[in-house]
C-alpha positions as a Markdown table, in Angstrom:
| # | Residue | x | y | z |
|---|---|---|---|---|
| 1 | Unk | 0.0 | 0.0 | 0.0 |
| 2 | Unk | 1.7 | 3.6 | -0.9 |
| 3 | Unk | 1.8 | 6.3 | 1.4 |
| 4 | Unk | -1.0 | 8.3 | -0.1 |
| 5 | Unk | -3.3 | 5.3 | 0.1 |
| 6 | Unk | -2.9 | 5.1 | 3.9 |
| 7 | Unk | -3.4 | 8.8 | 4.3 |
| 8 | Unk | -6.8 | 8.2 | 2.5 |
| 9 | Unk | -10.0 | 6.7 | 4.5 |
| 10 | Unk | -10.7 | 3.6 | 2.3 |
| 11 | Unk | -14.3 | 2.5 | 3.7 |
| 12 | Unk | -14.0 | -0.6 | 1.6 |
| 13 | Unk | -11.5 | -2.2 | 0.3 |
| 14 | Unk | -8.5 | 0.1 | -1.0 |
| 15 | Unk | -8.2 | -0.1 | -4.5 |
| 16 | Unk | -4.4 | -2.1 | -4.5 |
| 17 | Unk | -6.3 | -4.9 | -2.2 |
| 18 | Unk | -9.3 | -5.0 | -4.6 |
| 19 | Unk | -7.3 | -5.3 | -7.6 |
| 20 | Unk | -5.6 | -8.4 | -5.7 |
| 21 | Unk | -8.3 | -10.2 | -4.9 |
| 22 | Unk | -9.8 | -9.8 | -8.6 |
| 23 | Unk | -6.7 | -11.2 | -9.8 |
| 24 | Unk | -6.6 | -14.0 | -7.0 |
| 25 | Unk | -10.5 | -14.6 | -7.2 |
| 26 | Unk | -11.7 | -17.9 | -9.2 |
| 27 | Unk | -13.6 | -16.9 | -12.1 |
| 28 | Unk | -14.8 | -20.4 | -13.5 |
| 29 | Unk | -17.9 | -21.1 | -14.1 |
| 30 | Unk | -19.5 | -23.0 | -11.4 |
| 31 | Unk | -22.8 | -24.2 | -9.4 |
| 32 | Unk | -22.7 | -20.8 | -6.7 |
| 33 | Unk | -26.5 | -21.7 | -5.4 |
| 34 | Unk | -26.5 | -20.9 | -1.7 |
| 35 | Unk | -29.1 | -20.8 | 0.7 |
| 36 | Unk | -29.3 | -17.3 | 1.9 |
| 37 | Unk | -28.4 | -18.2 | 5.6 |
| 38 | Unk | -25.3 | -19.6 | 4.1 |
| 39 | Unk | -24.5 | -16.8 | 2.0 |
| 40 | Unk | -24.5 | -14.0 | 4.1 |
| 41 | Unk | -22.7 | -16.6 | 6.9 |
| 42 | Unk | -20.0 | -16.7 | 4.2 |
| 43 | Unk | -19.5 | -13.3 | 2.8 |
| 44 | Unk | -20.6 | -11.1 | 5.6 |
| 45 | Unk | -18.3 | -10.0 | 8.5 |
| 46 | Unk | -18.3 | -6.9 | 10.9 |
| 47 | Unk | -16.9 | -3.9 | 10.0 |
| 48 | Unk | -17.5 | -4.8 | 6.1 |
| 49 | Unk | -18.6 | -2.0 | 3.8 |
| 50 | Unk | -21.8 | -3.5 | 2.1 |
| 51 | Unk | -23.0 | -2.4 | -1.1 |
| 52 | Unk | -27.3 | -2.3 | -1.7 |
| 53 | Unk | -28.4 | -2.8 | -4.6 |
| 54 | Unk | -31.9 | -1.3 | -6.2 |
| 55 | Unk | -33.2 | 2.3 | -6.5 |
| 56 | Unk | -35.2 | 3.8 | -4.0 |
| 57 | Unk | -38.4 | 1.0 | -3.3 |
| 58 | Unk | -37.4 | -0.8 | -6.5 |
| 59 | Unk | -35.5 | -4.0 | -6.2 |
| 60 | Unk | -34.2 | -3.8 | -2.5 |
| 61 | Unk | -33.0 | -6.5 | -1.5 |
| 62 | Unk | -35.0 | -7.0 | 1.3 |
| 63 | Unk | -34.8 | -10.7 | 2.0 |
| 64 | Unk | -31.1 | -10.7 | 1.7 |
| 65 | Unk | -31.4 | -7.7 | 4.9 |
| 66 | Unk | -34.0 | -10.1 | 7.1 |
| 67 | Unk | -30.9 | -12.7 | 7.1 |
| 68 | Unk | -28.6 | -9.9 | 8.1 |
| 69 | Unk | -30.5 | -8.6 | 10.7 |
| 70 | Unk | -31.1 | -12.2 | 12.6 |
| 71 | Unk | -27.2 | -13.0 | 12.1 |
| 72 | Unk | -26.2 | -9.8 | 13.7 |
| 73 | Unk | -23.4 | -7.8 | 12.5 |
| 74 | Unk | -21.4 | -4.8 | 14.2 |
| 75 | Unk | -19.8 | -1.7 | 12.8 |
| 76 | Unk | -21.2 | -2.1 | 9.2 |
| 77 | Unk | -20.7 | 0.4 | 7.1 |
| 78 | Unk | -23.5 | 0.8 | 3.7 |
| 79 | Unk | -22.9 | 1.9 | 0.5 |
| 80 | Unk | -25.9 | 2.5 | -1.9 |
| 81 | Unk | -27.4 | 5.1 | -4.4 |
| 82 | Unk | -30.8 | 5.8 | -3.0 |
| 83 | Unk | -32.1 | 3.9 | -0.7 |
| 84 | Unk | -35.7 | 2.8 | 0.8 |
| 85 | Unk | -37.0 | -0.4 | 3.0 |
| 86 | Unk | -34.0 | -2.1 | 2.6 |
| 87 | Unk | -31.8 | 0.6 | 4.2 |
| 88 | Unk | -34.7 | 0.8 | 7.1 |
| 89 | Unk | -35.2 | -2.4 | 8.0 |
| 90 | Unk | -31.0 | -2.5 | 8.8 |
| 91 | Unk | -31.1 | 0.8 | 10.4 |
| 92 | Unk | -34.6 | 0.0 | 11.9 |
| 93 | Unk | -32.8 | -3.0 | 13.7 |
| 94 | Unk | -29.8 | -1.0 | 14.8 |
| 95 | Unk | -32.4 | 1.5 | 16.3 |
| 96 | Unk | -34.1 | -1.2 | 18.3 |
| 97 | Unk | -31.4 | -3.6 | 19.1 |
| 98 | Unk | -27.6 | -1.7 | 18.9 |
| 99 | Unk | -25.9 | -4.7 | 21.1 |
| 100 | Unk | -27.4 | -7.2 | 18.0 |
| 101 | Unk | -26.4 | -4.8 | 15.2 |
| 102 | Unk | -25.0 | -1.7 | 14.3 |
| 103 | Unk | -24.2 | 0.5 | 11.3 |
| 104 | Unk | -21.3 | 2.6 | 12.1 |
| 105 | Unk | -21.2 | 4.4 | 8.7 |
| 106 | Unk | -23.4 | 5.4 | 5.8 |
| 107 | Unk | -22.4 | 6.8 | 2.5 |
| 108 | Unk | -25.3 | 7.6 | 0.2 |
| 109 | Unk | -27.2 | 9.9 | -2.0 |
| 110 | Unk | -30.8 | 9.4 | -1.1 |
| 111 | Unk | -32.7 | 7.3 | 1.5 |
| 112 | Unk | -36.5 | 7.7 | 1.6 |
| 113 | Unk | -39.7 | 6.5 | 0.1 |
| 114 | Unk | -40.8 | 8.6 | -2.8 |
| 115 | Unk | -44.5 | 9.4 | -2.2 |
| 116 | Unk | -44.2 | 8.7 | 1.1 |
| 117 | Unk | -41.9 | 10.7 | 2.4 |
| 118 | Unk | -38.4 | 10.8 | 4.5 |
| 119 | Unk | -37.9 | 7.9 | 6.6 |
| 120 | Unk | -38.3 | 8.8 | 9.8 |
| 121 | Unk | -36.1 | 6.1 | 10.8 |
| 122 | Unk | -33.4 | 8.2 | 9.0 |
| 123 | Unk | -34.2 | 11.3 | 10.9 |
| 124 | Unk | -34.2 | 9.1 | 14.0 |
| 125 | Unk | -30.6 | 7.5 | 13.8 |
| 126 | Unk | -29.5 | 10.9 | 12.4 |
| 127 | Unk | -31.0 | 13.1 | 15.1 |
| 128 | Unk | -29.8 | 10.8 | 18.3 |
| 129 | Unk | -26.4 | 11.1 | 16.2 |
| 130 | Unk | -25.9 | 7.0 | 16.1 |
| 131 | Unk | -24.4 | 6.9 | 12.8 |
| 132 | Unk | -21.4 | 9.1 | 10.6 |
| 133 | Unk | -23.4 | 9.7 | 7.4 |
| 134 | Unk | -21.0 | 10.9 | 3.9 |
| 135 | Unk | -23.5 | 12.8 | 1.2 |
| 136 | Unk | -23.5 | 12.5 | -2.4 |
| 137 | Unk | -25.6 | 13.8 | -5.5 |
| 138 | Unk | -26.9 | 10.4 | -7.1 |
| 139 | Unk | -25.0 | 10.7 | -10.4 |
| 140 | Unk | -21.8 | 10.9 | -7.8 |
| 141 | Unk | -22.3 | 7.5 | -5.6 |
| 142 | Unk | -23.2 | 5.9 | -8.8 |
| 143 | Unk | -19.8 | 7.4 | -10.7 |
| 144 | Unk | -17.9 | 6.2 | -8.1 |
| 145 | Unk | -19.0 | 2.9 | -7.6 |
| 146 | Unk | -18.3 | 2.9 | -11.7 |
| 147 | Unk | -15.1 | 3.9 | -11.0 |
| 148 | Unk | -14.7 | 0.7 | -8.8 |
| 149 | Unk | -15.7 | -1.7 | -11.5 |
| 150 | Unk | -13.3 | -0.1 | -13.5 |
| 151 | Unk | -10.4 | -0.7 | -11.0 |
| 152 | Unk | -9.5 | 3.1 | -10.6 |
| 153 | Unk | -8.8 | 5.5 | -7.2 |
| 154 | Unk | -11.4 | 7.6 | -8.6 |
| 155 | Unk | -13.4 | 9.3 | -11.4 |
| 156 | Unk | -13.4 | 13.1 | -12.6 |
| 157 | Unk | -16.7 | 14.9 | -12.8 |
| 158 | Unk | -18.3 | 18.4 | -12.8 |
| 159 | Unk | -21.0 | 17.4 | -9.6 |
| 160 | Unk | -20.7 | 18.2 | -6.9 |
| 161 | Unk | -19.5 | 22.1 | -8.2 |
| 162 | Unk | -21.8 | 24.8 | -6.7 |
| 163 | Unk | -23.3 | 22.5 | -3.7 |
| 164 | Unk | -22.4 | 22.5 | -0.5 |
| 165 | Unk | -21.7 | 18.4 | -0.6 |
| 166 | Unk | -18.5 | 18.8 | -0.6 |
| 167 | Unk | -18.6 | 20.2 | 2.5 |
| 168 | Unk | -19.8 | 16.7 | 3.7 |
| 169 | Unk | -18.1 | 14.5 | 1.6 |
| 170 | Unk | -14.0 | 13.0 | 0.7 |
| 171 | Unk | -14.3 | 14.8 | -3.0 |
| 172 | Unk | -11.6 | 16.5 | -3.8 |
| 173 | Unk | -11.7 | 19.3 | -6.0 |
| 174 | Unk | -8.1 | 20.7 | -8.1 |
| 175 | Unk | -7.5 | 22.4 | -11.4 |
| 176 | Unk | -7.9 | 20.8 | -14.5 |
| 177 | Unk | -4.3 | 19.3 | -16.3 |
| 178 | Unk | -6.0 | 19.8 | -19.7 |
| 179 | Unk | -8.2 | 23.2 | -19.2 |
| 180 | Unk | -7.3 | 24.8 | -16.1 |
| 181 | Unk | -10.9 | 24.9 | -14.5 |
| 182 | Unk | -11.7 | 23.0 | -11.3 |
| 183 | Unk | -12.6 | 19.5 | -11.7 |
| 184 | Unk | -14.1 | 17.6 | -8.9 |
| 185 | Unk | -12.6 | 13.9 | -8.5 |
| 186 | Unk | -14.7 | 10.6 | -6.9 |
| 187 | Unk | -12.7 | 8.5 | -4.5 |
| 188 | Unk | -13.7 | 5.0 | -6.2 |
| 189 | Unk | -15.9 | 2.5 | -4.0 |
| 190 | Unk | -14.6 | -1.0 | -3.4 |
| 191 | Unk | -17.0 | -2.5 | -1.3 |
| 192 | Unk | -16.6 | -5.9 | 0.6 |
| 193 | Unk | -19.9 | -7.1 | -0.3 |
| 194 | Unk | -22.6 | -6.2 | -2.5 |
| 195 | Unk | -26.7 | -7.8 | -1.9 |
| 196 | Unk | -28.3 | -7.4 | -4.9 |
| 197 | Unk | -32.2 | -8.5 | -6.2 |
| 198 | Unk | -32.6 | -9.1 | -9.9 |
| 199 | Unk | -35.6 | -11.0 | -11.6 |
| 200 | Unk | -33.3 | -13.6 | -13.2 |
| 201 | Unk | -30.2 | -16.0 | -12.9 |
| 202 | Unk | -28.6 | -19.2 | -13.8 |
| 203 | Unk | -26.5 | -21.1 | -11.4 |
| 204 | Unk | -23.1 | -19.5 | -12.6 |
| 205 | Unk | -24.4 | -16.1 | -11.6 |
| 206 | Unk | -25.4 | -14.6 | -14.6 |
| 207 | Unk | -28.3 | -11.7 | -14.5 |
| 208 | Unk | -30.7 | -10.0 | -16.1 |
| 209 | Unk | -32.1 | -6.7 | -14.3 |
| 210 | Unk | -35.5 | -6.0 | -15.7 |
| 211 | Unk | -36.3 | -2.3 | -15.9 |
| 212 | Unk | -33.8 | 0.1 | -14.2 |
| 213 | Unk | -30.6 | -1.1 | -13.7 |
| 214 | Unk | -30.0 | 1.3 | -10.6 |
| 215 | Unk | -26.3 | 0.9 | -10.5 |
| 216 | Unk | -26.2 | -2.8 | -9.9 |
| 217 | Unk | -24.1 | -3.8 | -12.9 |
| 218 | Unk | -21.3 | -1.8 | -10.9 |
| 219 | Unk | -21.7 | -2.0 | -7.7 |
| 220 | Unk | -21.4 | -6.0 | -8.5 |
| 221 | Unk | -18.0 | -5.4 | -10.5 |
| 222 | Unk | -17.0 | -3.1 | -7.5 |
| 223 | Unk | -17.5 | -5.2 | -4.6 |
| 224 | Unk | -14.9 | -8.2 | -3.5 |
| 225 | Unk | -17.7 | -10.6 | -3.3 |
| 226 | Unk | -21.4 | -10.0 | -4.3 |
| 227 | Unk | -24.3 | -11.8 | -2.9 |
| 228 | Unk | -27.4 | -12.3 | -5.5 |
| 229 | Unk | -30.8 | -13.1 | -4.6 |
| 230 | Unk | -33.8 | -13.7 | -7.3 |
| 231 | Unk | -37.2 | -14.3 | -8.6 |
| 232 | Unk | -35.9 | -17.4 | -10.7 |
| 233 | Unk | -33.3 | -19.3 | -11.8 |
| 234 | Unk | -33.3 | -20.6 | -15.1 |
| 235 | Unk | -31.0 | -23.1 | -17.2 |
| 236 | Unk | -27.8 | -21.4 | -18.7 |
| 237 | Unk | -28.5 | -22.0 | -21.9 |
| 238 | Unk | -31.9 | -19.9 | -21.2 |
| 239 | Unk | -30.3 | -17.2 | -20.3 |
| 240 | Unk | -27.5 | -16.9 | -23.1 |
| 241 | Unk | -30.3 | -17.0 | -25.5 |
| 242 | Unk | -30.1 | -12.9 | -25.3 |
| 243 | Unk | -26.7 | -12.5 | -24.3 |
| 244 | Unk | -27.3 | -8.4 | -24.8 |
| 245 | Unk | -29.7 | -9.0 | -21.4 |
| 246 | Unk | -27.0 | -10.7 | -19.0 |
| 247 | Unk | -26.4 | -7.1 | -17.1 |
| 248 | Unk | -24.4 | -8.8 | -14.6 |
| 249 | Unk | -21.9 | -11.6 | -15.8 |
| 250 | Unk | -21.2 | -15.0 | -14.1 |
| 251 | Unk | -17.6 | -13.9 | -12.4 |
| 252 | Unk | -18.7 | -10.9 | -10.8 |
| 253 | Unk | -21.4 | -12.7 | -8.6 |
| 254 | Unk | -20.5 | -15.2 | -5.4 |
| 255 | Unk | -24.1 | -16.7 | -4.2 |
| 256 | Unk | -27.0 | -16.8 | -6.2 |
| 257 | Unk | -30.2 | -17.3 | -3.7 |
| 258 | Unk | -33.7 | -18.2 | -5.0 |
| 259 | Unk | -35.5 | -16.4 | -3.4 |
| 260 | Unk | -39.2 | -15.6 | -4.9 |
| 261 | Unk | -40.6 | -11.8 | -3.6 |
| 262 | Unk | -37.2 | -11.5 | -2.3 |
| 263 | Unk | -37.7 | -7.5 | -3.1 |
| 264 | Unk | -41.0 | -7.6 | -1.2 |
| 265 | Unk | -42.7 | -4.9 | -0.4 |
| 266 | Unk | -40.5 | -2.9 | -2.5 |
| 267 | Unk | -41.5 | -3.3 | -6.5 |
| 268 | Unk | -39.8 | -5.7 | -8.8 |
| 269 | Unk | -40.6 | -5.0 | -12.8 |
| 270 | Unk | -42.5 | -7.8 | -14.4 |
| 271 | Unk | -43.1 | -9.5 | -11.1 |
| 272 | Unk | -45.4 | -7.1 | -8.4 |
| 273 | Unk | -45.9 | -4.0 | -7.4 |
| 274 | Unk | -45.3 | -2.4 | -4.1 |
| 275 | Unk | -47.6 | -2.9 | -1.1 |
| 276 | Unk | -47.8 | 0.4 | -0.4 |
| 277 | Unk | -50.0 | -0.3 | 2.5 |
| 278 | Unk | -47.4 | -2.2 | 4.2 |
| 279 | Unk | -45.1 | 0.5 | 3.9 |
| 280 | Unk | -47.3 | 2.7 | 5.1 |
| 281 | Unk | -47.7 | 0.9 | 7.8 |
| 282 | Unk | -44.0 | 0.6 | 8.6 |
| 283 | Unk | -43.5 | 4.2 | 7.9 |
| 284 | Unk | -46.0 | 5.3 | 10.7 |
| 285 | Unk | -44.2 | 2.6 | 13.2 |
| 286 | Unk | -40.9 | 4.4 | 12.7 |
| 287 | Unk | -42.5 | 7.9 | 12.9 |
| 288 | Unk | -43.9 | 6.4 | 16.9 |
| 289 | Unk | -40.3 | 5.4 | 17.2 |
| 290 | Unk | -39.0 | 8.7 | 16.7 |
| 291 | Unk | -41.2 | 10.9 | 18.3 |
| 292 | Unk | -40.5 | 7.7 | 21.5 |
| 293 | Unk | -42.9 | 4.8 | 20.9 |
| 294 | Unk | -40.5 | 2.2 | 20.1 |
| 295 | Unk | -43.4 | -0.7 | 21.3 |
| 296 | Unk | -44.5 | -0.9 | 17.7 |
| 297 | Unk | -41.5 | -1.2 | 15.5 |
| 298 | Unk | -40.2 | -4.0 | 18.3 |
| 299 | Unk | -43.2 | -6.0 | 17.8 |
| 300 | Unk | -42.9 | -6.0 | 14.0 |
| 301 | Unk | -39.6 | -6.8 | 14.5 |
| 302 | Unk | -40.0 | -9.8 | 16.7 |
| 303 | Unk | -43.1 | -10.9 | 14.6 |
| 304 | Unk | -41.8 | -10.4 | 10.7 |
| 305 | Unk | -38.1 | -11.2 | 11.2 |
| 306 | Unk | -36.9 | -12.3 | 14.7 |
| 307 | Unk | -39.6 | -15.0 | 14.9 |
| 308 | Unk | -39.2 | -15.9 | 10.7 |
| 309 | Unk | -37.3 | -19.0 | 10.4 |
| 310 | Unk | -36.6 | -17.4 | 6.5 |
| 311 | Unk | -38.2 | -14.9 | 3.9 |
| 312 | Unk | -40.9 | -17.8 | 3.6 |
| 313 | Unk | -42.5 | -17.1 | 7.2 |
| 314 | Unk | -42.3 | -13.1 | 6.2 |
| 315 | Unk | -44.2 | -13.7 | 2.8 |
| 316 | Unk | -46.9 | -15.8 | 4.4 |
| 317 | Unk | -48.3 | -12.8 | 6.5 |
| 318 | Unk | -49.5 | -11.7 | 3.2 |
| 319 | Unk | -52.6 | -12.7 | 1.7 |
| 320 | Unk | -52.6 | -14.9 | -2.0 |
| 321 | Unk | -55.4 | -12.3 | -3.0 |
| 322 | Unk | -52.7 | -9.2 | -1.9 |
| 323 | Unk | -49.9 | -10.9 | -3.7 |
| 324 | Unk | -52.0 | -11.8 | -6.6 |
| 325 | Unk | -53.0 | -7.8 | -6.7 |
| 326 | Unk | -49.4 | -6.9 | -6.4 |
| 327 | Unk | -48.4 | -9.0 | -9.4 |
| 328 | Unk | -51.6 | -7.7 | -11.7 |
| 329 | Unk | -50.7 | -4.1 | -11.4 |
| 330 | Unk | -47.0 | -5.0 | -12.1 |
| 331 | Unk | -48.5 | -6.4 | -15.6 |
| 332 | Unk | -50.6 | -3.3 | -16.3 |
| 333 | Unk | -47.8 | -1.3 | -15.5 |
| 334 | Unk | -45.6 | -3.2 | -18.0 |
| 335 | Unk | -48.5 | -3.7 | -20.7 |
| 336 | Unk | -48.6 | 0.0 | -20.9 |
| 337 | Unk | -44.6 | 0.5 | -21.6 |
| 338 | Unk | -45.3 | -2.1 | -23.9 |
């Protein structure tokens, strides 16, 4: 490691040890199906920068964060674009139980829920001053985790210019070589894991994201080892039918999980919709935590994901008629792009 890279704070990996472990990581193409207990048993340790996957309440991986949460980790540190249920169930759980599991760090652009609102979970973890949170614009978290899959220290870009991120952030800003005008550059991000939901895989790993990609093609080349759960998994000659659709490849992915409605009750395209009653519903429990109600959240809690054995126990609280809803306004919503 040069001298400069120790003076820089490398959340992740730095990028000398990343670019050694791509070079010492196997890259054949083998069976990588995992249970997701096993998976995040394997790839997951304290302290590790993890990467989530999905934009906003689309795609979170939200089954891959149940498993998280019952394991317990400390000292985590989470890396995403914009953010929704999957970044408050985690932080939810540090809220609730801190000696179980704990997020020391957060480096983000965006974590809330669209039409319904800022998480007050955020404003609750950020108010009592229980985690270190690093702001970005969007185009920058993505840029940088870009810069990772690419295997550089960082990327050049004109955001954040004019904003008072960099006020709050490890950008750093110096003169152009080629036209003399400041230039703002990215410190790369090398996670150490990345959980990411697509709609597809084969056993090797291979993906196809339907609908926004959200970043996940490079967060998954970023990361050291990436964790994959999905709505399917299909034969690999299926999948290599359309070649021009594998948005993830094969070597950049570690455990592939099967896990049906594993984004639920976030949206996943072509699949089903989001419950936005359930969300609402969550949303008020955190707003009762935060203005010193915690009863709520801890019985949800104990009920959706302490006492689930897996993501099966979590899915059969919801009615077939609800999930059968869920799926038909997916298909409107995709007959009309269509």
């Amino acid at each position: 490691m040069s001298s400069n890279e120790e003076q820089f704070f490398w959340t992740g990996l730095t990028p000398d040890a990343a670019r050694k472990a791509l070079v010492n990581k196997d890259k054949s193409k083998r069976d990588k199906r995992s249970s997701l207990k096993d998976a995040v048993n394997r790839f997951i340790k304290d302290g590790d920068n993890v990467a989530i996957g999905g934009f906003v309440d689309n795609r979170q991986p939200v089954a891959a964060t149940f498993e998280m949460i019952r394991h317990g980790f400390k000292d985590l540190t989470l890396s995403y674009q914009s953010g929704g249920m999957a970044i408050d169930y985690l932080a939810g759980a540090m809220a609730l139980r801190p000696d179980h599991f704990s997020i020391k760090r957060m480096e983000f652009a965006y974590w809330a829920h669209e039409s319904f609102g800022l998480s007050p979970i955020f404003r609750y973890i950020a108010e009592n001053g229980m985690v270190e949170l690093e702001d970005w614009s969007n185009y920058n978290m993505s840029a940088r985790f870009k810069a990772g899959a690419m295997g550089l220290t960082f990327i050049p870009c004109r955001s954040p210019l004019g904003s008072d991120i960099l006020k709050k952030c490890r950008a750093k800003v110096m003169d152009c070589p080629f036209t003399g005008r400041p230039i703002i550059l990215l410190p790369a991000s090398y996670p150490n894991v990345a959980i990411i939901h697509v709609q597809t895989a084969d056993m090797f790993g291979n993906c196809v994201i339907n609908g926004t990609d959200a970043t996940c093609q490079e967060i998954a080349m970023a990361a050291d080892y990436t964790i994959v759960t999905c709505e399917r998994i299909v034969p690999h000659r299926v999948i290599t039918r359309r070649p021009k659709e594998i948005g993830i490849p094969f070597f950049a992915v570690d455990a592939v999980v099967h896990v049906p409605f594993g984004a639920y009750p976030t949206n996943c395209r072509r699949y089903y919709y989001f419950n936005k009653e359930h969300i609402a519903t969550f949303h008020a429990l955190g707003t009762r935590l935060r203005k010193g109600d915690p009863k709520g959240l801890a019985a949800y809690y104990d009920d959706y994901i302490f006492g689930a054995k897996g993501f099966e126990d979590f899915i059969d609280h919801f009615p077939v008629r609800k999930l059968l809803e869920e799926y038909q306004s997916e298909m409107q919503n995709f007959e009309r792009m269509v």
